[in-house]
PASEBA-1860 file (N, C-alpha, C; in nm, 3 decimals):
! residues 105
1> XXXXXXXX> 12.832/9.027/6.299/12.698/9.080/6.300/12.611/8.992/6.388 ~ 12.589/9.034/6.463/12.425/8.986/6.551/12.334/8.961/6.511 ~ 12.300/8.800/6.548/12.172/8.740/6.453/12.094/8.688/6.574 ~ 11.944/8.726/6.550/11.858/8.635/6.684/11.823/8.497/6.651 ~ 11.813/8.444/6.769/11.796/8.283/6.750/11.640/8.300/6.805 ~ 11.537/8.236/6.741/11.381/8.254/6.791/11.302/8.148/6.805 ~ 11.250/8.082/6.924/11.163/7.991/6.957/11.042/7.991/6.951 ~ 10.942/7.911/6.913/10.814/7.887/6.878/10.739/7.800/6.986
9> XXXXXXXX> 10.734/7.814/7.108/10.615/7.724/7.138/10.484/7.747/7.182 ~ 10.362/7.671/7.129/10.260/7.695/7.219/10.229/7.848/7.161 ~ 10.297/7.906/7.010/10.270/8.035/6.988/10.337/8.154/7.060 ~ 10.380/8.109/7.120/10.469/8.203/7.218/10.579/8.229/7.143 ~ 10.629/8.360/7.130/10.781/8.371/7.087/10.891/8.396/7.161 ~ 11.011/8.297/7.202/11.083/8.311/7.222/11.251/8.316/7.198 ~ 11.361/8.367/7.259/11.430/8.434/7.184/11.573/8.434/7.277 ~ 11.680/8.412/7.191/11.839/8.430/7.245/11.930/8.479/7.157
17> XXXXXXXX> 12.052/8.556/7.194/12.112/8.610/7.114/12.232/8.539/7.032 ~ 12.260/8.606/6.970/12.376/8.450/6.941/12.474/8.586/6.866 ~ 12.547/8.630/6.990/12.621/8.755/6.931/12.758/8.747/6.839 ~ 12.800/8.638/6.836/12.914/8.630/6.736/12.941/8.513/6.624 ~ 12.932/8.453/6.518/12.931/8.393/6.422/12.997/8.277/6.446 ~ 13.117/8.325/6.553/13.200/8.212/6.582/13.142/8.142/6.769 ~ 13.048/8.215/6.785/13.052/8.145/6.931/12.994/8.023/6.916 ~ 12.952/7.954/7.057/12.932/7.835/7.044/12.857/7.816/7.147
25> XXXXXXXX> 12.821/7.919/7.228/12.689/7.936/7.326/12.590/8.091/7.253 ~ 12.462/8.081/7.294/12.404/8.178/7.300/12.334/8.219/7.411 ~ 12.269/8.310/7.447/12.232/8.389/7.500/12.087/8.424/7.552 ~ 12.029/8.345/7.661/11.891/8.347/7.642/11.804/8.472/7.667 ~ 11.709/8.523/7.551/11.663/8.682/7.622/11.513/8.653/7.688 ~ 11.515/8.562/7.741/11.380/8.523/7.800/11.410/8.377/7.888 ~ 11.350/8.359/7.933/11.318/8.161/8.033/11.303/8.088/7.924 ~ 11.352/7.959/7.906/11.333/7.847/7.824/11.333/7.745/7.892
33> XXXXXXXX> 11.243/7.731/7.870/11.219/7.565/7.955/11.232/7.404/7.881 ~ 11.279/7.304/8.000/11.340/7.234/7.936/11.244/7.183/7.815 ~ 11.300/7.068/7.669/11.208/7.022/7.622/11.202/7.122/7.504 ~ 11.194/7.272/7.521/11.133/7.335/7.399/11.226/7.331/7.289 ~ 11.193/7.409/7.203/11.262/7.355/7.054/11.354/7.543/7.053 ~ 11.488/7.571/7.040/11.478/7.657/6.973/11.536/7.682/6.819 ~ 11.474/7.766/6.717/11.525/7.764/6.637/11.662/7.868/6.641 ~ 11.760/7.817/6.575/11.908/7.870/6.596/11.927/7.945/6.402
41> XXXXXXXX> 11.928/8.048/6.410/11.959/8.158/6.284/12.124/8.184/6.275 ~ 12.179/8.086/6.219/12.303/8.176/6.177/12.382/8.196/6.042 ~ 12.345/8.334/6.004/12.397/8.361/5.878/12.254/8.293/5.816 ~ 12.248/8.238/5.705/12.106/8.223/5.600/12.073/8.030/5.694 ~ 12.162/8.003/5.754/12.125/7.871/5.815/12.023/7.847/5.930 ~ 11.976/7.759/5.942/11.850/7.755/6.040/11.850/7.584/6.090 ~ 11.889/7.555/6.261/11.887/7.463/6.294/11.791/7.461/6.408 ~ 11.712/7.307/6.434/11.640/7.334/6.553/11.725/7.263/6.641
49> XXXXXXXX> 11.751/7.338/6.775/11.775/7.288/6.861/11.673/7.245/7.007 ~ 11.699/7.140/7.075/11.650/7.093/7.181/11.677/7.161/7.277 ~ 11.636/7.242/7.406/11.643/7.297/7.467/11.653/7.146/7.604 ~ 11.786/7.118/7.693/11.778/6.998/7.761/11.744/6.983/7.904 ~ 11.750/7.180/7.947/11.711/7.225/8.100/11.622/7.336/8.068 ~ 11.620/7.358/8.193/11.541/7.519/8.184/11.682/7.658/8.184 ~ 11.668/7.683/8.102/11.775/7.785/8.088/11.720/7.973/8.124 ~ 11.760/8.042/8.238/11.694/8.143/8.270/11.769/8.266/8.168
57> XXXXXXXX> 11.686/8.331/8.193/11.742/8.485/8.104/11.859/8.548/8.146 ~ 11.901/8.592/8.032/12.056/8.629/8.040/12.184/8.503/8.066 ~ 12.111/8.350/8.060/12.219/8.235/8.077/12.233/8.203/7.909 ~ 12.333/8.143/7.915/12.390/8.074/7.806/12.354/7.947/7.784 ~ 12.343/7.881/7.612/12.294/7.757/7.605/12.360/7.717/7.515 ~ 12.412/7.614/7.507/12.527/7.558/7.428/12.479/7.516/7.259 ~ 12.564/7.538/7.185/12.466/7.542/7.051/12.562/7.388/6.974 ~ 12.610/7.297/7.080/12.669/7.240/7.011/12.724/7.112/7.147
65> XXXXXXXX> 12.768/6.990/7.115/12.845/6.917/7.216/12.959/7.029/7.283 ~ 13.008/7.026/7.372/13.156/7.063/7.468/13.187/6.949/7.536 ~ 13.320/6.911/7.461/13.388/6.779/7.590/13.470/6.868/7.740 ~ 13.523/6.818/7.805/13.541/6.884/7.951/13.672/6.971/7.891 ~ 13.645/7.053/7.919/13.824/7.207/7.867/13.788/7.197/7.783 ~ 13.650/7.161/7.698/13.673/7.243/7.559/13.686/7.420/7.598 ~ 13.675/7.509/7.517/13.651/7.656/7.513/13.491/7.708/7.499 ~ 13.458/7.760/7.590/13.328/7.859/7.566/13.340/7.973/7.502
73> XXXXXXXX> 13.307/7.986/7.366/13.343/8.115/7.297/13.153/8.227/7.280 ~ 13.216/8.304/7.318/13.085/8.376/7.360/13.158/8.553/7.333 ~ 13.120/8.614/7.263/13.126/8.750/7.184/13.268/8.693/7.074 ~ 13.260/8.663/7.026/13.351/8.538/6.963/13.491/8.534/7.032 ~ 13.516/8.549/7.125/13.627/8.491/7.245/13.635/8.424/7.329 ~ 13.713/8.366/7.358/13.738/8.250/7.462/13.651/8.298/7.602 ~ 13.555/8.314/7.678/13.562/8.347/7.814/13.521/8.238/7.958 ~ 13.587/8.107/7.874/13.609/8.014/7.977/13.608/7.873/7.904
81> XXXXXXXX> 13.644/7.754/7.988/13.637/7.655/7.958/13.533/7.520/8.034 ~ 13.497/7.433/7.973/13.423/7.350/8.041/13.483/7.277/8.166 ~ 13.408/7.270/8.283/13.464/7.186/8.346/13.431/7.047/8.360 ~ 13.316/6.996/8.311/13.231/6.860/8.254/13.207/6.919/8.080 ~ 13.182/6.755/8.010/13.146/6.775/7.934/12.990/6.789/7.906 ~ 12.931/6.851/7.819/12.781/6.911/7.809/12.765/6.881/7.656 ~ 12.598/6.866/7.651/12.560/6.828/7.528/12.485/6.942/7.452 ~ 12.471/6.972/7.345/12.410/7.067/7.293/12.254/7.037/7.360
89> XXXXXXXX> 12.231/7.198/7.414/12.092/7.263/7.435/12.128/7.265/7.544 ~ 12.210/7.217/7.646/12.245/7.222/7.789/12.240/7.367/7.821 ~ 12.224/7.370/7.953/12.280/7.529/8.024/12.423/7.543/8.036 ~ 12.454/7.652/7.991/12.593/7.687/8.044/12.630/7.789/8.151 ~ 12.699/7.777/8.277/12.730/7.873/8.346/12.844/7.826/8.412 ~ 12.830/7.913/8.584/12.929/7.860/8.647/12.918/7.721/8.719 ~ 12.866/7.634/8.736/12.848/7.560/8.744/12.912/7.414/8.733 ~ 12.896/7.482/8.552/12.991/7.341/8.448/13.076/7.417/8.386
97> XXXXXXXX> 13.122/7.552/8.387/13.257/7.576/8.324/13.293/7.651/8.436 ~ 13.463/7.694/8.384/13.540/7.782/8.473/13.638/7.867/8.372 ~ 13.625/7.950/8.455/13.714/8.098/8.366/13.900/8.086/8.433 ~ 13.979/8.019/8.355/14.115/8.058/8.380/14.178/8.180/8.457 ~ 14.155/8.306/8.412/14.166/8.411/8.445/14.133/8.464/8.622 ~ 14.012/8.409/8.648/13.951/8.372/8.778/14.019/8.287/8.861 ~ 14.088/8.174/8.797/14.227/8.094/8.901/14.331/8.127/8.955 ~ 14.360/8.269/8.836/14.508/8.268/8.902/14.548/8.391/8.947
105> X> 14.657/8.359/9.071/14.641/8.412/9.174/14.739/8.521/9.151
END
């Protein structure tokens, strides 16, 4: 089940998806800039997280440490691995991970 994750700053509401129970990135549905706080909803739990870049809409933000090859699980499946390690609230993309599937030839 799909739960929104919702940020507070400055009165402003902002907002990412966090589409599977088991992922470990979410989903930003708006700009977050670095610094802000978001709050993370999953299941009856509620954590604040640090937002550590500016993360643009429709990017991913890590809801947790990743050491380098950990797994990016995002619709709760694997769809890539880290290629550095990243700290929770980081951006996730192509950048700092890579998709297996995409390597081989």
């Amino acid at each position: 089940m799909s739960e929104h994750l919702n940020v507070a700053v400055n009165n402003e509401k902002k907002s990412a998806l966090l589409i599977d129970e088991k992922d470990n990135v979410s989903v930003a549905l708006t700009q977050i800039n670095e610094g802000e706080n978001c709050l993370v909803r999953k299941g009856k739990e509620e954590e604040i997280i640090r937002v550590l870049e500016r993360i643009n809409f429709g990017h991913k933000i890590a809801l947790t440490d990743l050491e380098k090859d950990a797994p990016v699980l995002k619709y709760g499946e694997i769809i890539g691995r880290m290629s550095v390690p990243v700290q929770k609230g980081s951006w996730i993309h192509n950048h700092n991970m890579y998709c297996e599937r995409g390597m081989r030839a």
